[in-house]
C-alpha positions in Angstrom: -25.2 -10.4 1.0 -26.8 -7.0 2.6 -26.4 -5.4 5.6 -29.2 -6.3 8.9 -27.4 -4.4 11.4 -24.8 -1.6 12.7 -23.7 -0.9 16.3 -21.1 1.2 17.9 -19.1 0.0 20.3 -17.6 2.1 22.9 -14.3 0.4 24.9 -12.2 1.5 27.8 -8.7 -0.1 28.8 -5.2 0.4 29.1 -3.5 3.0 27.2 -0.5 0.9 26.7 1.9 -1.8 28.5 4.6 0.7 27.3 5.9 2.8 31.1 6.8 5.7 29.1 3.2 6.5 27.7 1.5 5.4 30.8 3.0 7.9 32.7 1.3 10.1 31.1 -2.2 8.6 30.1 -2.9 5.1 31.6 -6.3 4.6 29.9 -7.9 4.9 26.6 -11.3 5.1 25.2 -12.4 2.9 21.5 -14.7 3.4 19.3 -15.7 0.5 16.7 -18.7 0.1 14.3 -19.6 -3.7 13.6 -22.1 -4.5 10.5 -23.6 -7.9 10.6 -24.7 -9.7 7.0 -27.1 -11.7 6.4 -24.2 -14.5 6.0 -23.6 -14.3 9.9 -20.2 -12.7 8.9 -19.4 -9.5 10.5 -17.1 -6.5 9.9 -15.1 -4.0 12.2 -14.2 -0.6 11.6 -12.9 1.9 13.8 -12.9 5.6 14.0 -9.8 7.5 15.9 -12.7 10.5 17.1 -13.6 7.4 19.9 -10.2 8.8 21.2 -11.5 12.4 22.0 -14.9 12.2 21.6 -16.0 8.7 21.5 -20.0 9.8 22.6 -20.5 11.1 19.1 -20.1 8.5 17.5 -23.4 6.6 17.7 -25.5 9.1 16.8 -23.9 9.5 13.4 -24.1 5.7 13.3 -27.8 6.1 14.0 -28.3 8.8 11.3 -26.5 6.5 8.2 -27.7 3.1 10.0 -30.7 3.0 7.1 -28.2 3.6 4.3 -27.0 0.5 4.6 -29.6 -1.8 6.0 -32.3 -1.3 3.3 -31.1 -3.7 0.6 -28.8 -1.7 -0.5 -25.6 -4.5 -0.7 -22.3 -4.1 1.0 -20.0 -2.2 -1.6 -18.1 -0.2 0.7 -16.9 2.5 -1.9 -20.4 2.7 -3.0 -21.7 2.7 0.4 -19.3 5.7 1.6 -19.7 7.9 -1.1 -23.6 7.5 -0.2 -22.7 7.9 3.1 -20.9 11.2 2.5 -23.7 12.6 0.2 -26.6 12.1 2.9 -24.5 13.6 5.2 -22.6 15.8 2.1 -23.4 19.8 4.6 -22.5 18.0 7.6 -19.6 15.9 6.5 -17.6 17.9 4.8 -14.7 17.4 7.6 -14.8 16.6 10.8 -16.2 13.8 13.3 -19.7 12.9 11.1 -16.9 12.4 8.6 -14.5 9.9 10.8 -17.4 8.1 11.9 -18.4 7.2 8.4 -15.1 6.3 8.0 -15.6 3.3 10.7 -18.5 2.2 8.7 -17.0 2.1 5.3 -13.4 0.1 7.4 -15.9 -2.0 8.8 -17.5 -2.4 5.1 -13.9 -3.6 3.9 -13.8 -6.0 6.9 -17.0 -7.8 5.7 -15.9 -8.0 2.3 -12.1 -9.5 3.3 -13.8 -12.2 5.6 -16.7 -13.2 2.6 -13.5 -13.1 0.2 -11.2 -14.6 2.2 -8.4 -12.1 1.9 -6.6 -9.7 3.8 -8.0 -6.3 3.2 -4.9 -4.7 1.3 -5.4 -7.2 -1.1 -9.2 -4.9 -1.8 -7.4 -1.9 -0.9 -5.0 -2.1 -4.4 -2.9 -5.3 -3.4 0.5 -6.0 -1.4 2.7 -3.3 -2.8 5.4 -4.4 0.0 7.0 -7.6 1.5 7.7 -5.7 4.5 8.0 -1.7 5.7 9.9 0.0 8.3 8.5 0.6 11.7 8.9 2.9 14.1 8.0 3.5 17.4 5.8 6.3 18.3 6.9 7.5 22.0 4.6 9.8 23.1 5.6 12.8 25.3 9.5 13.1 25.8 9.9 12.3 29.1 12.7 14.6 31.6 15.0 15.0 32.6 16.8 13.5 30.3 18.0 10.2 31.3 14.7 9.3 31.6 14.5 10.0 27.9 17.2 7.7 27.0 16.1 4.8 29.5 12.9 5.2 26.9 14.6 5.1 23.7 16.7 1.9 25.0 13.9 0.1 25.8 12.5 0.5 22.2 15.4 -0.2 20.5 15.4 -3.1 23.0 12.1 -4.5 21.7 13.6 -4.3 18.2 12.8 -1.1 16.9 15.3 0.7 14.5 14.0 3.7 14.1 11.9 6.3 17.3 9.9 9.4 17.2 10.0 11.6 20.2 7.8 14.6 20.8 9.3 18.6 21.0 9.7 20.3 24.4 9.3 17.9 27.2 7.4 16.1 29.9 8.4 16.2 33.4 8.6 12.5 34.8 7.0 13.4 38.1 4.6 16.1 37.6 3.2 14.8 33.6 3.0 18.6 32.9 4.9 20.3 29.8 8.3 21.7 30.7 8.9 25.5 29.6 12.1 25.2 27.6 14.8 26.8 29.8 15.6 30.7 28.3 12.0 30.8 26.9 10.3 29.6 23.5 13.3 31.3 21.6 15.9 28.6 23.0 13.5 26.1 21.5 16.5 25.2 18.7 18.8 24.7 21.8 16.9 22.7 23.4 16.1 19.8 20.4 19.6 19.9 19.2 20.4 18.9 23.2 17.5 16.2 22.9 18.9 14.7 19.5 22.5 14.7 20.2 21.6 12.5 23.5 19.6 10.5 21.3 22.0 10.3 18.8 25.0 9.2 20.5 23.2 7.1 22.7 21.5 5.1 19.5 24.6 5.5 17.3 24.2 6.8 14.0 22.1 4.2 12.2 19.3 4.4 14.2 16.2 6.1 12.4 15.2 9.8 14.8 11.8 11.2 13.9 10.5 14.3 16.0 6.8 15.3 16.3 6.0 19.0 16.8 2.5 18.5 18.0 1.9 21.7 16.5 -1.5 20.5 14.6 -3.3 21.1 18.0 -2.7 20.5 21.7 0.2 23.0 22.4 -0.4 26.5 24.4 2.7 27.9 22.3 3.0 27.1 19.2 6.0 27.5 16.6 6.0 30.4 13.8 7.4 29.9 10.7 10.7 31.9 11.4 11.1 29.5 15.0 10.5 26.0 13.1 13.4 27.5 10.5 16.0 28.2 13.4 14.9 24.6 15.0 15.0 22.4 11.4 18.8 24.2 10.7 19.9 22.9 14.1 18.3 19.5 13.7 19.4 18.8 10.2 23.1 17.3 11.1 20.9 14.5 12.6 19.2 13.6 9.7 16.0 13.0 10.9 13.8 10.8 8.7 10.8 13.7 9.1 9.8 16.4 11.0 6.1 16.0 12.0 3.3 19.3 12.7 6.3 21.7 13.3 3.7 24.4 12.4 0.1 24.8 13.4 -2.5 23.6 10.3 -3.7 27.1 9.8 -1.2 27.8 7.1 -0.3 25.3 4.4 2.0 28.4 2.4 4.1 28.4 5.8 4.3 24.8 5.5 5.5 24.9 2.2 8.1 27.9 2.7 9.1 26.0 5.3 10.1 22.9 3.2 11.7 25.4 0.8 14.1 26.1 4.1 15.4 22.9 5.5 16.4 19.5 3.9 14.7 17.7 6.5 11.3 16.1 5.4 7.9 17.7 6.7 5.2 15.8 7.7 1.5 16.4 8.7 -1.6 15.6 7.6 -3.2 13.2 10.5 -5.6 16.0 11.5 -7.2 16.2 7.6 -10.2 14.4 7.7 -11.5 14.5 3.8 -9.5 13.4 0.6 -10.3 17.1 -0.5 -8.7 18.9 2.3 -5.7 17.1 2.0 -6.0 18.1 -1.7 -5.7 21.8 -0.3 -2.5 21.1 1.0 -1.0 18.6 -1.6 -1.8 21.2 -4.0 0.6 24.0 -2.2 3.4 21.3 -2.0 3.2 21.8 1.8 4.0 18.0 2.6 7.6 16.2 1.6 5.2 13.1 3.8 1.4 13.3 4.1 0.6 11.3 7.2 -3.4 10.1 6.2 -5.1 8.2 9.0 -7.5 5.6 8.0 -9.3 6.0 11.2 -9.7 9.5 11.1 -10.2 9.3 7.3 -11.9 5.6 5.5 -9.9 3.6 3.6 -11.0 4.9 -0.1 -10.3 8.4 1.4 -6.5 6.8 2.8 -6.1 5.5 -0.8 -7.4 8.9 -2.6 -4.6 10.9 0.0 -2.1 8.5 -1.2 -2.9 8.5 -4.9 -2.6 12.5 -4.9 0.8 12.4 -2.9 2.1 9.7 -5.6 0.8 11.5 -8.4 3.2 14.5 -7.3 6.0 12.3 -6.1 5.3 12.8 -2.8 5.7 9.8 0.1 3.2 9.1 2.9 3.4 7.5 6.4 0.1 7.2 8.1 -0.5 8.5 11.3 -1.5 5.1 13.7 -2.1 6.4 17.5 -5.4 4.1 17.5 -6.9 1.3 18.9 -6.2 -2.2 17.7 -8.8 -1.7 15.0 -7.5 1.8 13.7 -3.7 0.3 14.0 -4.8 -2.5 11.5 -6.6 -0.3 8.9 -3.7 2.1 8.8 -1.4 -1.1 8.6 -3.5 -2.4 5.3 -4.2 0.6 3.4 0.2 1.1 4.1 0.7 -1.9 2.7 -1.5 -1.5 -0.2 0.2 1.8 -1.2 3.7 1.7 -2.9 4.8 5.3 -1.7 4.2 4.4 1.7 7.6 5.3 4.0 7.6 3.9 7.4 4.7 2.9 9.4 4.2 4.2 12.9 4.0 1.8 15.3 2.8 1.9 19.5 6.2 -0.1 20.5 4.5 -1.8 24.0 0.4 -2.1 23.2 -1.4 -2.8 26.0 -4.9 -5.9 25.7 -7.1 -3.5 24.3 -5.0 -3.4 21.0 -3.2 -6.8 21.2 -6.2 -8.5 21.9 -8.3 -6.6 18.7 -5.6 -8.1 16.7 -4.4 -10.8 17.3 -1.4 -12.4 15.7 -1.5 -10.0 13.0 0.9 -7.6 14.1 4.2 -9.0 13.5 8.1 -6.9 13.4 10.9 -8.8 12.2 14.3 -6.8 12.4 12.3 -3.8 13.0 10.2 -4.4 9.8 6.1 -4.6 9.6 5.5 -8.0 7.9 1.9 -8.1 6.1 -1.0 -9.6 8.0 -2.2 -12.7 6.5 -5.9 -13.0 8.4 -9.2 -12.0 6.2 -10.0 -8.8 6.0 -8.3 -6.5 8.8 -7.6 -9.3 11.1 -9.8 -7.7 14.1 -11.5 -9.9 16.7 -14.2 -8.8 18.2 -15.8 -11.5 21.2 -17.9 -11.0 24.1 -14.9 -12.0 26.3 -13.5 -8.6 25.0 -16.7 -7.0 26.0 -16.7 -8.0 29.2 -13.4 -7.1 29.5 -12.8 -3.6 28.9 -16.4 -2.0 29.7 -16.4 2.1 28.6 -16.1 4.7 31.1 -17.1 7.9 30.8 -14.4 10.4 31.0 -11.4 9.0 29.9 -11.1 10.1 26.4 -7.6 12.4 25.7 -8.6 16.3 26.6 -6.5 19.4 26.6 -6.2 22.1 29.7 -4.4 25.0 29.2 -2.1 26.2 30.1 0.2 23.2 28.6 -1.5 19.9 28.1 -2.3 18.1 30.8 -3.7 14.1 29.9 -6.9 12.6 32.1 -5.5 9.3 33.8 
């Protein structure tokens, strides 16, 4: 079998069916790589940069397209590393290196379909009958019954466990909220937000809280803020802590661990095996959050090996399209120290319609995908169907971050 042709495709469609995202984004931008083999058969991949930046992504396509149709097969871990050499200056980190990760995901596609197996079955085999979920929220909306009416309806669609974001998004406006008395009553202000939650949820229910911190905030957390906030939190028990510092630091991450009980997370911004490496090495992650869209799947496995190796547990970042949610739900599956998997609680056609019947919660659990390779449809119906638009990828304004609808 080789490889006769790659193509980006570039999609447009709702952000979600979910109320409390579209408030603040209704739409969405995708961007997927198909192959085509000389069998007929075709694979899928997708890279999370079509959620920024999806433009770039076919001229990197274009650059690696002869790579893989000059005869030379369809091994996908032999075809990324070649990828990554070509492009070795270029793609060190960064958007060349996500879109190389859609081609190798749509590599692994091929070879489930020709095989006839799901792809975590290639990825190092079902390591789980079934993994926590969680639902991933978005901005937390306020005032703060609007927060709760959120975190009811997700418990509602049978979610156990809910990440909300730090600070807060006004319901009306979409804008970030200054924290009444100033950045400093930042610790005041979650342990508010979390006791709400908390007694609201009752004490079973799983609480993650996302800092955002990686990128997208106008004030960002030092080290000695995130220690007052974690202190606060940590009579909630949340099950992580994600980003509470910005990734220019990985000693202040790891300090930070040294201070608080409370797991910290990050990770989903590191776009090579060797600059997680970097961090894993500094013990700056209790949970490495690896993105196979953002990543490729051998990188997602690499991250994960390294974390294991030190004891440490992972739970991949997922805010992607269908085709993104799917690889990060194989490659989890495939990995024993995987967590929780982050899930979008309400996905709107563009996502449901990528994949199917694949995507399947049980008592809030993930149960594996059965479907050939990563289970993603690709038709002209969804073509036709969700057309891209220029200019509705996610941007950032300052001050605060303010979403494109």
């Amino acid at each position: 079998m080789r490889i006769t042709a790659v193509e980006t495709i570039l999609l447009t469609g709702p952000s979600s069916n979910d109320p409390w995202i579209t408030f603040a984004k209704q739409t969405r931008t995708v961007a997927l790589v198909r192959v085509t083999s000389d069998s007929g058969l075709t694979g899928i991949g997708e890279t999370y940069c079509g959620y920024f930046a999806p433009e770039l992504v076919d001229p990197v396509v274009e650059l690696i397209r002869p790579i893989l149709t000059e005869g030379a097969g369809t091994d996908p871990v032999t075809l990324g590393d070649r990828m990554r050499l070509c492009l070795g200056y270029a793609s060190r980190v960064g958007v060349v290196r996500a879109a190389i990760g859609a081609v190798e995901a749509a590599l692994w596609d091929l070879r489930g379909k020709a095989e006839g197996v799901p792809a975590y079955q290639l990825l190092g085999g079902l390591q789980h009958q079934r993994l926590p979920a969680y639902a991933t929220g978005g901005p937390s909306p306020w005032p703060a019954e609007f927060l709760l009416q959120k975190a009811e309806r997700y418990a509602e669609l049978g979610f156990t466990a809910l990440k909300v974001a730090t600070g807060g998004t006004d319901q009306q406006t979409r804008r970030d909220l200054p924290v009444p008395g100033g950045r400093d009553a930042a610790p005041e202000w979650e342990v508010e937000k979390l006791r709400l939650l908390r007694d609201r949820l009752g004490p079973e229910f799983g609480l993650l809280l996302d800092g955002h911190m990686g990128g997208g905030r106008s004030e960002v957390w030092d080290l000695e803020l995130a220690t007052r906030v974690l202190h606060t939190i940590e009579e909630f028990d949340p099950i992580l802590v994600e980003e509470p510092l910005p990734y220019t630091d990985p000693d202040a991450y790891a300090e930070l661990r040294r201070r608080t009980r409370i797991p910290i997370a990050g990770g989903e911004q590191l776009s090579s095996a060797a600059e997680f490496a970097l961090w894993l090495d500094r013990d700056a992650f209790g949970v490495a959050q690896p993105d196979a869209a953002w990543l490729s799947p051998s990188e997602f496995l690499a991250v994960a090996a390294n974390a294991a190796a030190r004891g440490t547990l992972i739970a991949s970042h997922n805010w992607c399209g269908g085709a993104g949610v799917m690889q990060n739900v194989h490659c989890a599956f495939a990995c024993a120290n995987t967590l929780i998997v982050e899930l979008l609680p309400d996905a709107g056609p563009l996502h449901t319609r990528l994949w199917g019947d694949q995507l399947v919660i049980e008592d809030g659990q993930l149960l594996p995908p059965t479907a050939p390779g990563f289970g993603v449809r690709v038709d002209d119906r969804l073509l036709a169907d969700f057309p891209y638009r220029k200019g509705h990828e996610e941007f950032v304004s300052m001050p605060g971050k303010v979403l494109r609808t």
